[in-house]
N, C-alpha and C positions, 0 to 999 in steps of 0.2 A: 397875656401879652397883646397887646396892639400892633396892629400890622399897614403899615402906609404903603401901597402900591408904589412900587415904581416904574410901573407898564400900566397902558391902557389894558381893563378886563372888560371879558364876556359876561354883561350881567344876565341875569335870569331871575327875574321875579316867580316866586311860589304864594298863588292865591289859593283861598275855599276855606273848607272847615276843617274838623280834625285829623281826617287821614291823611291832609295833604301836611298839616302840622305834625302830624304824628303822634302814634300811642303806642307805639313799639318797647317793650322795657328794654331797656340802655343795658349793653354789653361791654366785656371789652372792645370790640370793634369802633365804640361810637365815640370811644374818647381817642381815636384815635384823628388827628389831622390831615389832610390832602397836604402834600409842601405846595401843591396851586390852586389851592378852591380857600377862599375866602367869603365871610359870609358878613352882613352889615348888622351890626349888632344891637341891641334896645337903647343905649345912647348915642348909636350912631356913628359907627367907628368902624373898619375893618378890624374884624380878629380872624385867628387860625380857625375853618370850619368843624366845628366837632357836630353830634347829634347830645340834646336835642335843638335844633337850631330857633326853635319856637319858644315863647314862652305866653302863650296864649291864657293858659290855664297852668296850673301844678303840674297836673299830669302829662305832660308833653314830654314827648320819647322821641323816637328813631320814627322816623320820616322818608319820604321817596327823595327830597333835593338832595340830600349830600352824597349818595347811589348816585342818581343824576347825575350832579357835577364829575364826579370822578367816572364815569363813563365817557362822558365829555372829554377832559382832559386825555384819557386813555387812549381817544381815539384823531386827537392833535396835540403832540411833546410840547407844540408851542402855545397851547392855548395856558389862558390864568381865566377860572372863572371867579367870576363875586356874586354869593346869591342872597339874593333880601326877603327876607322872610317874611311874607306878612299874612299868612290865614291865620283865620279866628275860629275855631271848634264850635260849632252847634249853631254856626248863622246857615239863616235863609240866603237866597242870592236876596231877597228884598232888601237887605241889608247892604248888598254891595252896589249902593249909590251911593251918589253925593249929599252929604251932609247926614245921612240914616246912620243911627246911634243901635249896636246890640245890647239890647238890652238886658242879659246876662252878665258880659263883661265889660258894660259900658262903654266899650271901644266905638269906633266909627271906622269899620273894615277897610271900604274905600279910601273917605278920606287920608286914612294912616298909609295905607298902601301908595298910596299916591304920590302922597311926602315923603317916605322911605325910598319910592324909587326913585323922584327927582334929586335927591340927595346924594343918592348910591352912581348915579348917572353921571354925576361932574367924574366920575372917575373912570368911565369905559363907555361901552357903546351897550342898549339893550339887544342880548340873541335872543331871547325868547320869553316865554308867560307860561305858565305851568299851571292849571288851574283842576282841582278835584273836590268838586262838592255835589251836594243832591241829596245827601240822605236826609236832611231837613224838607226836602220837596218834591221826592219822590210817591207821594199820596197825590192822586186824581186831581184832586181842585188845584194843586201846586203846579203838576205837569200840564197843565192847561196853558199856563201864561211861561211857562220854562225856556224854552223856544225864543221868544220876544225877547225875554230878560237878558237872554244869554249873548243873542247876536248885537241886545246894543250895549251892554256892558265890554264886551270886543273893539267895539265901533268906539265906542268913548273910549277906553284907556289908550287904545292905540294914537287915537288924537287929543289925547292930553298930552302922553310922551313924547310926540312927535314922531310917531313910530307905524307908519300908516303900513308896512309889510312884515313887521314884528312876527313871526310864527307863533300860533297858540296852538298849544297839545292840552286835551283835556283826559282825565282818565273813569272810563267806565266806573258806575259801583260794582263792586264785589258779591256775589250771593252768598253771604255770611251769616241770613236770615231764614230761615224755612217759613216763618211766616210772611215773608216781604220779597220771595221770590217774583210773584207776577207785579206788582210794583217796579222792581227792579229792572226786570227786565223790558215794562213800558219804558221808565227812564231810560235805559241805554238806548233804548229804540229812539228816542228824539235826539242825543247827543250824536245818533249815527247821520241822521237825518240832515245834521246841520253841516255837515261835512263840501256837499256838493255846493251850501250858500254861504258860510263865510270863507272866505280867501286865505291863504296860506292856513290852512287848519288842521290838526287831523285829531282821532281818539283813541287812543290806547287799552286794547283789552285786560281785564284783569281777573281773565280762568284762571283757576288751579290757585289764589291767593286763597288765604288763613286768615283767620283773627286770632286773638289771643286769648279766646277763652268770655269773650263781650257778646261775639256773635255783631259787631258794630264797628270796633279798629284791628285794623293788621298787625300782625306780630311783624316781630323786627327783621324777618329773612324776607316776607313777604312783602314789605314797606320798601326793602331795599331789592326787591327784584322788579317791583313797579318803576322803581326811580329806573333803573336798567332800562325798562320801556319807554319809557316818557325820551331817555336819552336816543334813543333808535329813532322812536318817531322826530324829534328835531331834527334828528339830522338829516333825516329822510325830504321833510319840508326845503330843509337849506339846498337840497339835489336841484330841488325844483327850478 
């Protein structure tokens, strides 16, 4: 069923790769809908939000945004959020420029990103950007230039949107790998980093999360207790 707003929504863009798309196996839970979380769909339409809200790849499951959103809601009766999906599983941030094609799924992360949000936006105001990636560039030569990538990829969406105090919450990687622990934990060390020099920003811890048996994506309880984080920290930013 297609769903036309009839109130301005709280949109919330969901960027990165596939945790942030998700690889959680689908539950009962995920076929279930928010009655106020709507999400913008691959042709471009409001539908009822279910998981998995991605279709990047096959394997796209349960996810942190639809957690997210209904945290959101939970914590305003009057809010309606609308979220746009748009990561792509297994991109580099290189990828998330203008005009750069992934060359897996041929998509163009930014640029789709861009046009999904300007589209989703004639219909509400943007609350925020959701972004979790790095496990593409969590290796030495990649965390070199990570930092740079990241603050102007900020700096640009926001002023493509028009959205120059937009909140971005980003979320740590997970230690899901024994072999890719000191990796990992340089990587969160730069996303912490960047806290004090992009504006409205913050990072969301993610101890204690699971995978599902990949040692690489989150099972589905753990996918939706990051979304629970990611919802905190926003709202935290919005205090500000």
């Amino acid at each position: 069923m297609t769903t036309s707003p009839d109130r301005p929504l709280s949109i919330v863009l969901l960027l990165g790769q596939s945790n942030m798309a998700g690889r959680g196996r689908a539950d009962p839970v995920a076929t279930e809908p928010h009655p106020r979380v709507l999400a913008w769909s691959r042709d471009d339409r409001w539908v009822p939000a279910r998981d998995p809200l991605h279709w990047d790849k096959p394997e796209a499951g349960v996810g942190p945004g639809l957690a997210c959103a209904s945290a959101l809601v939970a914590a305003d009766p009057a809010a309606w959020i609308g979220l746009v999906p748009a990561a792509v599983g297994g991109t580099s941030i290189t990828v998330w420029e203008p005009g750069a094609q992934d060359p897996v799924t041929r998509a163009f992360p930014y640029d789709d990103a861009l046009r999904r949000a300007r589209a989703a936006l004639r219909h509400g105001v943007l609350r925020g950007i959701l972004w979790h990636q790095g496990e593409a560039d969590r290796g030495a030569a990649a965390r070199a230039h990570y930092a740079q990538r990241f603050t102007t990829l900020v700096a640009r969406l926001r002023a493509e949107l028009q959205a120059p105090d937009v909140p971005v919450v980003a979320g740590e990687l997970p230690q899901l790998h024994p072999d890719r622990q000191a990796d990992t934990t340089a990587f969160n060390g730069i996303l912490a980093g960047l806290i004090p020099q992009i504006p409205r920003f913050a990072v969301v811890g993610a101890d204690g999360l699971r995978d599902g048996g990949d040692r690489l994506h989150l099972d589905a309880d753990s996918a939706r207790a990051f979304g629970r984080r990611y919802a905190t920290a926003l709202l935290a930013l919005e205090r500000r």
